[in-house]
PyMOL Python script that loads the backbone (N, CA, C, O; Angstrom):
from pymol import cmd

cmd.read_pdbstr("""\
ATOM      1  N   UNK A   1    -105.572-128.732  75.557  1.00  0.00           N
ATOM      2  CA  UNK A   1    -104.711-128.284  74.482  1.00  0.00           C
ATOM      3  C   UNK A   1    -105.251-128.737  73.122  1.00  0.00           C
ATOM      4  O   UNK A   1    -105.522-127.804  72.366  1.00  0.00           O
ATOM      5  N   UNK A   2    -105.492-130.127  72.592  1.00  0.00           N
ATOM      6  CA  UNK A   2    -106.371-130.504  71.894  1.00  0.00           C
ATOM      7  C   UNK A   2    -107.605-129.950  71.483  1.00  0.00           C
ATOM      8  O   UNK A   2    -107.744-129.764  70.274  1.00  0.00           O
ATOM      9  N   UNK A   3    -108.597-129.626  72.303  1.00  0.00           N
ATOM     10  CA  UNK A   3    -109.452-128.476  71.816  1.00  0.00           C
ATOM     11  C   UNK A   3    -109.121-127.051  71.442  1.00  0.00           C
ATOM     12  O   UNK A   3    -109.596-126.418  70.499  1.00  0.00           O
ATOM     13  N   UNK A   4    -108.511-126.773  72.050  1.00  0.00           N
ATOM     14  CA  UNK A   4    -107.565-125.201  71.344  1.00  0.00           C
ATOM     15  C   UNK A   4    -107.095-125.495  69.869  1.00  0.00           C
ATOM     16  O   UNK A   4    -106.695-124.484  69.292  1.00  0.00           O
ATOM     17  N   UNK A   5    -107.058-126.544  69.205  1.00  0.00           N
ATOM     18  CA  UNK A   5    -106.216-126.414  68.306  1.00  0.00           C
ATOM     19  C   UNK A   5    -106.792-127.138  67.306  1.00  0.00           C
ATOM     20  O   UNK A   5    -106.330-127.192  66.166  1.00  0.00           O
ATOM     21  N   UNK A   6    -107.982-127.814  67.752  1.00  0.00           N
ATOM     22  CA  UNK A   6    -109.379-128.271  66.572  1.00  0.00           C
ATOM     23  C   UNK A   6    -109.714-127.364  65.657  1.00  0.00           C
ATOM     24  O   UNK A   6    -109.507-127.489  64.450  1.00  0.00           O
ATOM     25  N   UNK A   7    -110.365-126.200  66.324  1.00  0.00           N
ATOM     26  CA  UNK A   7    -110.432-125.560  65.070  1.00  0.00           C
ATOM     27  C   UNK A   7    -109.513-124.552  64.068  1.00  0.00           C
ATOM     28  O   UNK A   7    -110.038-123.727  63.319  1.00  0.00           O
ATOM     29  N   UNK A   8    -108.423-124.705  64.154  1.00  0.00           N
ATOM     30  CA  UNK A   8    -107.131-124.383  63.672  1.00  0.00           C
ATOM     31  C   UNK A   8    -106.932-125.146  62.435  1.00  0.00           C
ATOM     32  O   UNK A   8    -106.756-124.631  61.331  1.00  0.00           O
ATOM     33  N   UNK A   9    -106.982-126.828  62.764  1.00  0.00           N
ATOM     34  CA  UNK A   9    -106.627-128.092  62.109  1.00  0.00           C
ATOM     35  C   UNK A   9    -108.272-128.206  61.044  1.00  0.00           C
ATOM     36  O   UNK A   9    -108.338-128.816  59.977  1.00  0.00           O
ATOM     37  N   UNK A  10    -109.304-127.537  61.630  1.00  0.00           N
ATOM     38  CA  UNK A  10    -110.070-127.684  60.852  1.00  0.00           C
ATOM     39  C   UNK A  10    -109.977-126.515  59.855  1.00  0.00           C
ATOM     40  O   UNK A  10    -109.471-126.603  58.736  1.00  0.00           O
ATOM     41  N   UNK A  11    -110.339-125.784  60.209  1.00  0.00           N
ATOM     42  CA  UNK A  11    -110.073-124.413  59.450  1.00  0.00           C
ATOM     43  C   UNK A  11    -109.074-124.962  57.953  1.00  0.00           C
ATOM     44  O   UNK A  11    -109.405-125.202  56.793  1.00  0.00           O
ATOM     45  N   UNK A  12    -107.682-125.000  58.718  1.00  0.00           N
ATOM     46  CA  UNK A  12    -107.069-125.532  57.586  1.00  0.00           C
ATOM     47  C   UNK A  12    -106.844-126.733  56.304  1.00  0.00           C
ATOM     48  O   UNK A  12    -106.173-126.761  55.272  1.00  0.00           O
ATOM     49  N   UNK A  13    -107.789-127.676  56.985  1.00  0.00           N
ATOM     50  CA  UNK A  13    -108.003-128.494  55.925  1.00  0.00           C
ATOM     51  C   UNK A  13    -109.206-128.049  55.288  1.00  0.00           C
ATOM     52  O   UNK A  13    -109.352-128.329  54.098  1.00  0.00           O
ATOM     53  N   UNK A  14    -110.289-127.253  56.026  1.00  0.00           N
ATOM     54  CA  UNK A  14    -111.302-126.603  54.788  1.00  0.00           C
ATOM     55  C   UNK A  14    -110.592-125.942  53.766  1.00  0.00           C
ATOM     56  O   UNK A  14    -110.717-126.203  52.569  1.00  0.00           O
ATOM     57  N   UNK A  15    -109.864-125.104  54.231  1.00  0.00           N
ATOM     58  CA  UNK A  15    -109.426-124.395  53.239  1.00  0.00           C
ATOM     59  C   UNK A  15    -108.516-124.588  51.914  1.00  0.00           C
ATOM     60  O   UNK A  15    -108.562-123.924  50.879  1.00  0.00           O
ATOM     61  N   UNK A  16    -107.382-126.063  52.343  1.00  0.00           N
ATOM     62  CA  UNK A  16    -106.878-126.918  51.484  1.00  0.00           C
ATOM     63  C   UNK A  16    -107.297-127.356  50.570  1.00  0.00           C
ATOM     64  O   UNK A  16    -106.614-127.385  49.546  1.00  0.00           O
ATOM     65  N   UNK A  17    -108.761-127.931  50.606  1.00  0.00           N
ATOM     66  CA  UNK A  17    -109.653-128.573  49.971  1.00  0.00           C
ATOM     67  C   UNK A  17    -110.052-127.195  48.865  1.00  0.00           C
ATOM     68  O   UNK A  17    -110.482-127.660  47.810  1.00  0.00           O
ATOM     69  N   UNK A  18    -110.021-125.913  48.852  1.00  0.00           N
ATOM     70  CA  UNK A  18    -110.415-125.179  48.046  1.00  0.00           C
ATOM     71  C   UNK A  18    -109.733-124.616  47.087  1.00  0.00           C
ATOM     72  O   UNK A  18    -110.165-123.666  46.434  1.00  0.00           O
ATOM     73  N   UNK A  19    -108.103-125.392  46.841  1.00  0.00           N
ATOM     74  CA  UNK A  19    -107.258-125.016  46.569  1.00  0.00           C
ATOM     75  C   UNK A  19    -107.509-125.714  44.599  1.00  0.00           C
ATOM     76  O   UNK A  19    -107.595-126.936  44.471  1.00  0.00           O
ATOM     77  N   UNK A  20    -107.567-125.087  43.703  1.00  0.00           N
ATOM     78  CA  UNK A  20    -107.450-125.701  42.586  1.00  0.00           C
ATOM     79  C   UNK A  20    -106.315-126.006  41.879  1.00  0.00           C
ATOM     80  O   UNK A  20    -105.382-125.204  41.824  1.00  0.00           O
ATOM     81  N   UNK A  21    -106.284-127.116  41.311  1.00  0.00           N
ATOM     82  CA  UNK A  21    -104.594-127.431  40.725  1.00  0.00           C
ATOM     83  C   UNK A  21    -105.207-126.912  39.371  1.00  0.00           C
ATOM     84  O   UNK A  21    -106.311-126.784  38.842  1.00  0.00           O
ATOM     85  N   UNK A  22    -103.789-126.670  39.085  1.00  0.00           N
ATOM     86  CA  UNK A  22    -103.611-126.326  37.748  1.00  0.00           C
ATOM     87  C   UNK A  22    -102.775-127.339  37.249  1.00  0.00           C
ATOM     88  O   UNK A  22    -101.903-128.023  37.784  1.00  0.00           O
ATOM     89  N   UNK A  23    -103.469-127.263  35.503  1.00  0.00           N
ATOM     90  CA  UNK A  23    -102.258-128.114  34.898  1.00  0.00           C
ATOM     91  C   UNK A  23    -101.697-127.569  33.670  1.00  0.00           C
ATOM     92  O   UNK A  23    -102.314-127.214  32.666  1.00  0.00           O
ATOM     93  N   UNK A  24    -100.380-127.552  33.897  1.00  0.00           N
ATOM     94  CA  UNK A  24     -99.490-127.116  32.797  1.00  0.00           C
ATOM     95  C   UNK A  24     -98.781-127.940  31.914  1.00  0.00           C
ATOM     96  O   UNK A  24     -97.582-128.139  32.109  1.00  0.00           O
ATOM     97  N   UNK A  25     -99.482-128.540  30.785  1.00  0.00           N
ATOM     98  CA  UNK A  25     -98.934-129.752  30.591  1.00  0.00           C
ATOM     99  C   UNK A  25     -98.392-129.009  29.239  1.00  0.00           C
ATOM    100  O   UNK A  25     -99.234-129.160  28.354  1.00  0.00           O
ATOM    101  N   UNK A  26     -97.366-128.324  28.828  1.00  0.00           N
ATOM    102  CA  UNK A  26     -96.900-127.833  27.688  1.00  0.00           C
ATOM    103  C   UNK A  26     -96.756-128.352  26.565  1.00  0.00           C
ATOM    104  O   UNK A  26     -97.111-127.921  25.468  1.00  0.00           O
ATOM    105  N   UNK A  27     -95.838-129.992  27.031  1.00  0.00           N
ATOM    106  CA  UNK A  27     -96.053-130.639  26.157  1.00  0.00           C
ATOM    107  C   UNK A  27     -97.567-131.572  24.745  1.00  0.00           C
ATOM    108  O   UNK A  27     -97.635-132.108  23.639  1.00  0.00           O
ATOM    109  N   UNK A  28     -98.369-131.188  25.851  1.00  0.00           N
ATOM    110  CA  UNK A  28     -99.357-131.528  25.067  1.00  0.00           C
ATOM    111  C   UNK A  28    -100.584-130.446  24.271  1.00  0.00           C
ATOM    112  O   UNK A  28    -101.494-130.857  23.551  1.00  0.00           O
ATOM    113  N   UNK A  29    -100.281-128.801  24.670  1.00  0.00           N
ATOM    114  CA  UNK A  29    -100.637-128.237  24.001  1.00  0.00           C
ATOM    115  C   UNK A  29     -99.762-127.517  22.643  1.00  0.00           C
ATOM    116  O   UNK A  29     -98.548-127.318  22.662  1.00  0.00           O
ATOM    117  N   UNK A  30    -100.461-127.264  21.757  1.00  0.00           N
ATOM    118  CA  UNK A  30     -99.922-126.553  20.919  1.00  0.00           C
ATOM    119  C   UNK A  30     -99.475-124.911  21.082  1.00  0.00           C
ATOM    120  O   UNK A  30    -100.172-124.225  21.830  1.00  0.00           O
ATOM    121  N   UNK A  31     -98.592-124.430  20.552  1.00  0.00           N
ATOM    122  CA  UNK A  31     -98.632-122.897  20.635  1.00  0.00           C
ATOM    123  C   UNK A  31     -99.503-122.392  19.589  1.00  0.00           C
ATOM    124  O   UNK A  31     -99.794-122.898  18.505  1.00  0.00           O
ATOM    125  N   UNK A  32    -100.034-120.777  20.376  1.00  0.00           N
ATOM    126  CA  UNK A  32    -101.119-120.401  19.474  1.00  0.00           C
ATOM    127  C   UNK A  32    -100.398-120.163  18.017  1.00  0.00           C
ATOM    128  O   UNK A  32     -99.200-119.879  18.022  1.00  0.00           O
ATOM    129  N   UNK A  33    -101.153-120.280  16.682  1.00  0.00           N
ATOM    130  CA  UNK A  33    -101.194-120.399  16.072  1.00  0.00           C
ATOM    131  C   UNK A  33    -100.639-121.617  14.852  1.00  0.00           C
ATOM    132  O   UNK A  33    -100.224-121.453  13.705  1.00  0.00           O
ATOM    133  N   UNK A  34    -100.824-122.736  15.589  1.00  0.00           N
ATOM    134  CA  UNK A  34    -100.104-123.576  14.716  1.00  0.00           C
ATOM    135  C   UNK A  34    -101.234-124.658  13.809  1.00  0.00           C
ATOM    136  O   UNK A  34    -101.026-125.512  12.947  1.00  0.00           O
ATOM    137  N   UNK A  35    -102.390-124.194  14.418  1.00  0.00           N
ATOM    138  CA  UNK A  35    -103.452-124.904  13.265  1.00  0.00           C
ATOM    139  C   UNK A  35    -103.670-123.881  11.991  1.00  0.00           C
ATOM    140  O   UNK A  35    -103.833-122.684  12.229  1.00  0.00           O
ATOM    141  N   UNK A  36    -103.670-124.418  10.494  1.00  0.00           N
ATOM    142  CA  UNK A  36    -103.662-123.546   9.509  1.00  0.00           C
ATOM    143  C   UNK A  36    -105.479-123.243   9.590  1.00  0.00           C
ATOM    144  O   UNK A  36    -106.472-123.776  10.083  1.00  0.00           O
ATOM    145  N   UNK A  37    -105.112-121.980   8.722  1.00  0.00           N
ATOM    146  CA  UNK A  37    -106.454-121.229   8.860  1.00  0.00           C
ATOM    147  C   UNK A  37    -107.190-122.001   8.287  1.00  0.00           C
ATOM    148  O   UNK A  37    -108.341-122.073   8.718  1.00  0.00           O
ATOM    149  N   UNK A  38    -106.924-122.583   7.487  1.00  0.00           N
ATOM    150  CA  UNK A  38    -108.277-123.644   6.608  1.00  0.00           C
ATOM    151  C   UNK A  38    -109.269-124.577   7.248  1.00  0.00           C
ATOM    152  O   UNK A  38    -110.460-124.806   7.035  1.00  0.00           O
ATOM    153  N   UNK A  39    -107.916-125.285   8.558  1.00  0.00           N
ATOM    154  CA  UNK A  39    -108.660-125.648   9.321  1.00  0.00           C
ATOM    155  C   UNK A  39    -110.064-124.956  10.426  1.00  0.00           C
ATOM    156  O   UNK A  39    -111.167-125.446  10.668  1.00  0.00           O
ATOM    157  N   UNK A  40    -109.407-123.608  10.922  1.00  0.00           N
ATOM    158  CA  UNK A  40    -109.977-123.452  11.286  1.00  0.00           C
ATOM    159  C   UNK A  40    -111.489-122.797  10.657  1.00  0.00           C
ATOM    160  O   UNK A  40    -112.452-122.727  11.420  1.00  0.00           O
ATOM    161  N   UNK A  41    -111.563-122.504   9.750  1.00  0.00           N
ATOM    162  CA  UNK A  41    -112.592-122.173   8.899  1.00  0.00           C
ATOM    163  C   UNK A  41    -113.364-123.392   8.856  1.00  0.00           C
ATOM    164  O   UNK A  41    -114.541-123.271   9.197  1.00  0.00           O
ATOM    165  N   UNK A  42    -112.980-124.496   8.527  1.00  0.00           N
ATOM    166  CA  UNK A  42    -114.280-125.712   8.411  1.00  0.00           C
ATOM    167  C   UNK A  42    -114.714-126.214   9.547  1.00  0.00           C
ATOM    168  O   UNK A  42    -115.594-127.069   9.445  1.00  0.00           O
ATOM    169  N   UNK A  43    -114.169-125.789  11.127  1.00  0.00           N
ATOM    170  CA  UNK A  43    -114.301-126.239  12.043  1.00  0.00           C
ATOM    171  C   UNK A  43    -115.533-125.698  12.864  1.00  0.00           C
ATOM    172  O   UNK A  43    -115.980-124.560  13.004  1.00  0.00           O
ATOM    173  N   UNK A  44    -115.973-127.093  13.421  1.00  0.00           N
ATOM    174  CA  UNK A  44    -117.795-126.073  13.782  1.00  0.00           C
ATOM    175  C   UNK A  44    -117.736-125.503  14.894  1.00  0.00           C
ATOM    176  O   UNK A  44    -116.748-125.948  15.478  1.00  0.00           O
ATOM    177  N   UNK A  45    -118.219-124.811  15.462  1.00  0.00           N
ATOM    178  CA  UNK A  45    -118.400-123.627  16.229  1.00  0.00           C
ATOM    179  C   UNK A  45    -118.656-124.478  17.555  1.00  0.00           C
ATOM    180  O   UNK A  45    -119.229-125.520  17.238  1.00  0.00           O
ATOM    181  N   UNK A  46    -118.477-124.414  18.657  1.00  0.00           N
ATOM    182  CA  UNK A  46    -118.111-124.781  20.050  1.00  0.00           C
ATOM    183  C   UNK A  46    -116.749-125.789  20.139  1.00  0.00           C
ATOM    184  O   UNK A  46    -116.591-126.687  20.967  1.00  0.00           O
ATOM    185  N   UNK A  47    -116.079-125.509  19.371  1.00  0.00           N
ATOM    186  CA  UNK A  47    -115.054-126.495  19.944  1.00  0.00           C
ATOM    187  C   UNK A  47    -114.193-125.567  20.191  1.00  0.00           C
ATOM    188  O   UNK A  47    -114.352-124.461  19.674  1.00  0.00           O
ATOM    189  N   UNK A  48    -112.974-125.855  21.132  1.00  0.00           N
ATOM    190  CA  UNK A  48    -111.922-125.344  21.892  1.00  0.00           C
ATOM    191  C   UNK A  48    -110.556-125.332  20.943  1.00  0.00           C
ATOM    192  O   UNK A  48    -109.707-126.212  21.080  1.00  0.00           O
ATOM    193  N   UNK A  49    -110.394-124.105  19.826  1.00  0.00           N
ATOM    194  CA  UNK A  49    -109.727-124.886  19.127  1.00  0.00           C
ATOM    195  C   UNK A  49    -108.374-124.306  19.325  1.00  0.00           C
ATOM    196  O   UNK A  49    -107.637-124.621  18.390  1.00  0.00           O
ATOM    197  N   UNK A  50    -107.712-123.462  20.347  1.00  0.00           N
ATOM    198  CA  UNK A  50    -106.769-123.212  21.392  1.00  0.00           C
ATOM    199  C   UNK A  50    -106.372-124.525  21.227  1.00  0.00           C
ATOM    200  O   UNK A  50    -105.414-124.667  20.467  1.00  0.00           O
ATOM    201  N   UNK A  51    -106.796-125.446  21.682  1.00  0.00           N
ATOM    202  CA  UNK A  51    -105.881-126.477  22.190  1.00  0.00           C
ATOM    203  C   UNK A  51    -105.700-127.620  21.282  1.00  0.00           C
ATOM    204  O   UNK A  51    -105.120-128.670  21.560  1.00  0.00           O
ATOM    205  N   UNK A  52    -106.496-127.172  19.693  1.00  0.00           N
ATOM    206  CA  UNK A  52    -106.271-128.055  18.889  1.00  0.00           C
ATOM    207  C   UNK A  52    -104.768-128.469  18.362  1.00  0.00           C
ATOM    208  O   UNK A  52    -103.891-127.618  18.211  1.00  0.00           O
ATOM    209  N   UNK A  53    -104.548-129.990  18.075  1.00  0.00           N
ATOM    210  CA  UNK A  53    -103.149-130.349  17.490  1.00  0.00           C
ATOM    211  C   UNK A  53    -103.549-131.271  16.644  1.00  0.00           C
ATOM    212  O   UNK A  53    -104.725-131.633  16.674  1.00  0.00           O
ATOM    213  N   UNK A  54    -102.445-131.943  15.530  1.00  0.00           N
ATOM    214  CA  UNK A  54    -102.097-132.775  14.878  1.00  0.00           C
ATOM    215  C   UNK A  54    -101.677-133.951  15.308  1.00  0.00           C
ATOM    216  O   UNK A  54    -100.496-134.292  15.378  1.00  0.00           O
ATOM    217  N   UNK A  55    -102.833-134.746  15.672  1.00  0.00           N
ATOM    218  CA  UNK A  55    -102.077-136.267  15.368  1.00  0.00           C
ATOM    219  C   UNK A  55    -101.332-137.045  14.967  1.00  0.00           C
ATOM    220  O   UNK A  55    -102.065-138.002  14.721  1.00  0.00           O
ATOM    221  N   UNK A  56     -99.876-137.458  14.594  1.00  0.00           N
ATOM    222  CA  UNK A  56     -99.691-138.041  14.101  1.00  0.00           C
ATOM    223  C   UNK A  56     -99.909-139.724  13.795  1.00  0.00           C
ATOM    224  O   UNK A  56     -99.576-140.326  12.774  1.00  0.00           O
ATOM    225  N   UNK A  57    -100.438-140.162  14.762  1.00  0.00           N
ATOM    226  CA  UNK A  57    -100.830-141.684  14.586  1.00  0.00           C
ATOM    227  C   UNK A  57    -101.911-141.570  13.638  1.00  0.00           C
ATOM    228  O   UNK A  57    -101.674-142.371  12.734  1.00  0.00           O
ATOM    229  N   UNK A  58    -103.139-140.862  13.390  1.00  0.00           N
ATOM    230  CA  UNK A  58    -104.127-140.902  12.519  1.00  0.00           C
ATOM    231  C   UNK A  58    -104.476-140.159  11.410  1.00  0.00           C
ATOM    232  O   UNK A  58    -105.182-140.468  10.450  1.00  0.00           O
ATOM    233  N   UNK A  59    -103.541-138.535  11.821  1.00  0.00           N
ATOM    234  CA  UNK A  59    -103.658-137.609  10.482  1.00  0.00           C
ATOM    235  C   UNK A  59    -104.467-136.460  10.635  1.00  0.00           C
ATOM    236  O   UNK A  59    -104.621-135.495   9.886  1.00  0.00           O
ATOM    237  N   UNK A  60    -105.173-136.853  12.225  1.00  0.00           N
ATOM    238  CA  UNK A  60    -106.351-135.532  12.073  1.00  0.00           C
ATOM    239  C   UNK A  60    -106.035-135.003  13.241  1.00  0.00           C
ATOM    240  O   UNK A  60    -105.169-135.243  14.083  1.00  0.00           O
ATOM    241  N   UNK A  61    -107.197-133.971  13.105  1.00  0.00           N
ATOM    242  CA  UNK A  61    -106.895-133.130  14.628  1.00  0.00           C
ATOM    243  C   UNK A  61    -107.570-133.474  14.966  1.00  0.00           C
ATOM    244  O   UNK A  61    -108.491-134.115  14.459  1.00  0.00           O
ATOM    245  N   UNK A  62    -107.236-132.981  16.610  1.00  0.00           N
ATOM    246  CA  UNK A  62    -108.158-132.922  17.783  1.00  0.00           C
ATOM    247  C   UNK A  62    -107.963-131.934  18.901  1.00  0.00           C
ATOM    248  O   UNK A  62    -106.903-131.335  19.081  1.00  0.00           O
ATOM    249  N   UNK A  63    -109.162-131.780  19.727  1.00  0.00           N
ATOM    250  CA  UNK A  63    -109.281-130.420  20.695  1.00  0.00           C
ATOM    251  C   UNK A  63    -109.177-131.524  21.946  1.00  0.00           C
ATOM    252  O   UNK A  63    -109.413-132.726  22.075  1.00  0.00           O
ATOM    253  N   UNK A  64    -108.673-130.401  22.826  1.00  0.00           N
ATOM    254  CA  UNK A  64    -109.269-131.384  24.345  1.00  0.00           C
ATOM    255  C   UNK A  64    -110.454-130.438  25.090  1.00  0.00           C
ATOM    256  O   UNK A  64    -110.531-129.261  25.444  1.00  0.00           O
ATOM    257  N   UNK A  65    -111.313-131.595  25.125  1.00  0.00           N
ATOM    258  CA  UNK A  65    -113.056-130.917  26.014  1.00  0.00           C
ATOM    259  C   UNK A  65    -112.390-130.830  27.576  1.00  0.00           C
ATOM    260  O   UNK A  65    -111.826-131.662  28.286  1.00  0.00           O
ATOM    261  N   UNK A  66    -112.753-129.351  27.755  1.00  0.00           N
ATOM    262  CA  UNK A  66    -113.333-130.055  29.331  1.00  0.00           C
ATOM    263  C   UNK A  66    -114.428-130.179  29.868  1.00  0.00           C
ATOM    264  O   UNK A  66    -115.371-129.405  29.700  1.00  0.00           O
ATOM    265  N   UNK A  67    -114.428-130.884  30.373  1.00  0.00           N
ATOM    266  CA  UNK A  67    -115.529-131.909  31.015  1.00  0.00           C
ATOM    267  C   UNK A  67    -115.930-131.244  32.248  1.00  0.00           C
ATOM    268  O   UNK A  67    -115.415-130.146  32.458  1.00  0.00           O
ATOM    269  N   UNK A  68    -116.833-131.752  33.185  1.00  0.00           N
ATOM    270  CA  UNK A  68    -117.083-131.620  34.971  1.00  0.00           C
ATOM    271  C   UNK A  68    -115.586-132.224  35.353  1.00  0.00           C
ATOM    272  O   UNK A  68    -114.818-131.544  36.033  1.00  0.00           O
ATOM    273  N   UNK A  69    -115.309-133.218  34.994  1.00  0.00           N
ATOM    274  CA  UNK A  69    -114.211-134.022  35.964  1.00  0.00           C
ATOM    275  C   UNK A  69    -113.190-134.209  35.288  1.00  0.00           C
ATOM    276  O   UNK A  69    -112.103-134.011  35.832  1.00  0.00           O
ATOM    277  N   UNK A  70    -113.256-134.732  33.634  1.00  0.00           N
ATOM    278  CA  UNK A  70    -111.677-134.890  33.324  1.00  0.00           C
ATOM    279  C   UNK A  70    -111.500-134.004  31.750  1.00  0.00           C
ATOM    280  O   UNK A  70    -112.440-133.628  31.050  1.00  0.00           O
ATOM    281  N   UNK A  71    -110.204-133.836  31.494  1.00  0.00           N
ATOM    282  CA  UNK A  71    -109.921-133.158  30.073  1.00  0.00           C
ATOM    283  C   UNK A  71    -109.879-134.847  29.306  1.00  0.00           C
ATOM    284  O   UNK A  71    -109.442-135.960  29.597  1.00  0.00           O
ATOM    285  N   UNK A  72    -110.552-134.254  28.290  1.00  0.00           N
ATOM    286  CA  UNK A  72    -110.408-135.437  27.169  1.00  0.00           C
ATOM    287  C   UNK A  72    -110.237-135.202  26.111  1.00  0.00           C
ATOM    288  O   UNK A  72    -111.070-134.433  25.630  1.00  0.00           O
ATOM    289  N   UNK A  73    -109.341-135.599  25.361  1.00  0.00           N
ATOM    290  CA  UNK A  73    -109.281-135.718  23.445  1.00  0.00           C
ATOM    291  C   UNK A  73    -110.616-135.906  22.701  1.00  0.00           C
ATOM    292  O   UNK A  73    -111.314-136.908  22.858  1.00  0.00           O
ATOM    293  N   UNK A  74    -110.898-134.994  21.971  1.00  0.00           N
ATOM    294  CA  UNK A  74    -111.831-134.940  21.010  1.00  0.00           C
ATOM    295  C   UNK A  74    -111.742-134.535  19.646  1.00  0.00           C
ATOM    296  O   UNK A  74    -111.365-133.417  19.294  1.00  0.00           O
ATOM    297  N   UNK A  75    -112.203-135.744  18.645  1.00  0.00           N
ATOM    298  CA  UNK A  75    -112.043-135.483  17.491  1.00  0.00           C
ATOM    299  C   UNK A  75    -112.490-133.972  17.080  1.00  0.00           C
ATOM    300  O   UNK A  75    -113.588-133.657  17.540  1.00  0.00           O
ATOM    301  N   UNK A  76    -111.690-132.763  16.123  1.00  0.00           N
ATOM    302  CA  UNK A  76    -112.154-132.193  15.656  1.00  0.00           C
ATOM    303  C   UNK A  76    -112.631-132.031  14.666  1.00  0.00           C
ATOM    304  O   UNK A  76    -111.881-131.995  13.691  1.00  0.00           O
ATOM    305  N   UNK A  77    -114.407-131.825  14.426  1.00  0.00           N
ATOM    306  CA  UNK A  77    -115.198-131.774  13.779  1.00  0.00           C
ATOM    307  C   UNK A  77    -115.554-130.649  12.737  1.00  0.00           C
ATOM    308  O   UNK A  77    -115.452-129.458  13.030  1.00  0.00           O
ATOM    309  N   UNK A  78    -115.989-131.102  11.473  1.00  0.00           N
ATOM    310  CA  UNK A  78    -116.673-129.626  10.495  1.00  0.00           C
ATOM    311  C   UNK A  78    -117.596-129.805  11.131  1.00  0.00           C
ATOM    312  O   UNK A  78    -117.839-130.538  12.089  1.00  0.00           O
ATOM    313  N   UNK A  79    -118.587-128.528  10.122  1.00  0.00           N
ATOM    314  CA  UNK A  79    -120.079-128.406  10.587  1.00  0.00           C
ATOM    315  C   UNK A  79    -121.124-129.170  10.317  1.00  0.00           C
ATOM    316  O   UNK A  79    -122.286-129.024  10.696  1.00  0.00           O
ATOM    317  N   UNK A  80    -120.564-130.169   9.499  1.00  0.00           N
ATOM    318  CA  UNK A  80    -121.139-131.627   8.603  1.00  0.00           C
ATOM    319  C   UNK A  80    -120.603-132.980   9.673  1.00  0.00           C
ATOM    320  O   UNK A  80    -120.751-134.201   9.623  1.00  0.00           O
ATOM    321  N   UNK A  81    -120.052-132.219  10.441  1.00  0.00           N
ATOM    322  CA  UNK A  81    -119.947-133.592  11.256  1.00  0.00           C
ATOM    323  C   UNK A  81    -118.722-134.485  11.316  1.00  0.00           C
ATOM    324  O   UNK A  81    -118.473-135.022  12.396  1.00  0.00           O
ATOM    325  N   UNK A  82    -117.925-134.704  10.267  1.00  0.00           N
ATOM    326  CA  UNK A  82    -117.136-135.240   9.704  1.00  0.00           C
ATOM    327  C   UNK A  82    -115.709-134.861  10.270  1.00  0.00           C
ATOM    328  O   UNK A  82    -115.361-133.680  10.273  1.00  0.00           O
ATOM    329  N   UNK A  83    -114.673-136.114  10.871  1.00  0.00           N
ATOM    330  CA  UNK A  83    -113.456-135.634  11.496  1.00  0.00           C
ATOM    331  C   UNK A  83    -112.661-134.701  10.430  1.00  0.00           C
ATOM    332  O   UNK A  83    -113.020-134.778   9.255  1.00  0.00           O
ATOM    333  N   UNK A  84    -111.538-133.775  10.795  1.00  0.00           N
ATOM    334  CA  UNK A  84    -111.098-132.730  10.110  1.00  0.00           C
ATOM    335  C   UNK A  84    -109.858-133.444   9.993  1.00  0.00           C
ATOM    336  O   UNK A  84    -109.313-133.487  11.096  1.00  0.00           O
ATOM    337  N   UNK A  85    -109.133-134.076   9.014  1.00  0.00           N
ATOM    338  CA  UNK A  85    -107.974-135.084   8.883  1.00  0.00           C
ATOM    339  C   UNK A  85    -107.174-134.674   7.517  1.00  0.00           C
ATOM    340  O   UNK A  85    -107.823-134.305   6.539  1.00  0.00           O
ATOM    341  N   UNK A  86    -106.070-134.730   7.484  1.00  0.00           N
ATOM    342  CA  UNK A  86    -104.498-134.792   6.830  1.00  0.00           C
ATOM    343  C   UNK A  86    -105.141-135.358   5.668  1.00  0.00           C
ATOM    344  O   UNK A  86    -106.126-135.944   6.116  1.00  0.00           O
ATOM    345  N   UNK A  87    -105.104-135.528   4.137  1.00  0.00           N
ATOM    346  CA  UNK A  87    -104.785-136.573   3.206  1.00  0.00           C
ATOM    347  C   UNK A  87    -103.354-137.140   3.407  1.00  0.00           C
ATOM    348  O   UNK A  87    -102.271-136.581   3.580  1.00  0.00           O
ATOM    349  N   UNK A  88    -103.714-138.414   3.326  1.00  0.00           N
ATOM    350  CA  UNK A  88    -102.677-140.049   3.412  1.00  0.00           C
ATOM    351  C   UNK A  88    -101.832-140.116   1.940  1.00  0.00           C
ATOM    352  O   UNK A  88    -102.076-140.413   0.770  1.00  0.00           O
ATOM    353  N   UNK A  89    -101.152-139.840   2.421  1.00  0.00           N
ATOM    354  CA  UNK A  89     -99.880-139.940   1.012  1.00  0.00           C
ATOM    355  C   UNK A  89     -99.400-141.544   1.130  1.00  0.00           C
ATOM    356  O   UNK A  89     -99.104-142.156   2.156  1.00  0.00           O
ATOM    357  N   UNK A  90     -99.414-141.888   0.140  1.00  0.00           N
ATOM    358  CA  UNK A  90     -99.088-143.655  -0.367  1.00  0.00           C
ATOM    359  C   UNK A  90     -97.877-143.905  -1.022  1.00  0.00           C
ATOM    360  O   UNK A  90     -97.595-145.047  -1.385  1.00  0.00           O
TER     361      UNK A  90
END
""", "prot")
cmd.dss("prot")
cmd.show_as("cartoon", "prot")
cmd.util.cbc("prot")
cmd.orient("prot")
């Protein structure tokens, strides 16, 4: 009975394993259009800027990369290199 039902149990965990998660994390993306156009005009060309938002702890934006293995926060950059950030009111 056990052998009848090996490759059943195998079958199905191959196939488990091919299953991709998704992540819907709403809260941490923005809806489209909420970066102003200015920004996106100084912003250099390969970044993801769909998923760009506003910081509030620092003032600037950032995109999230994906990676091979994990999504990560990344400063968003001009074409000079330089983070793309809020002026600091005093």
């Amino acid at each position: 009975m056990q052998k009848r039902n090996a490759p059943i149990i195998t079958a199905t965990l191959v196939l488990a394993g091919c299953a991709v998660p998704t992540l819907d994390d709403g809260a941490a993306r923005n809806e489209a259009g909420s970066v102003p156009e200015a920004v996106i005009a100084l912003a250099a060309p390969g970044q993801d800027l769909t998923t760009a938002r506003l910081r509030p702890e620092d003032g600037c934006y950032w995109y999230e990369h994906s990676g091979p293995v994990e999504n990560t926060l990344v400063p968003l950059r001009s074409a000079g290199g330089n983070p793309i950030c809020t002026s600091r009111q005093s």
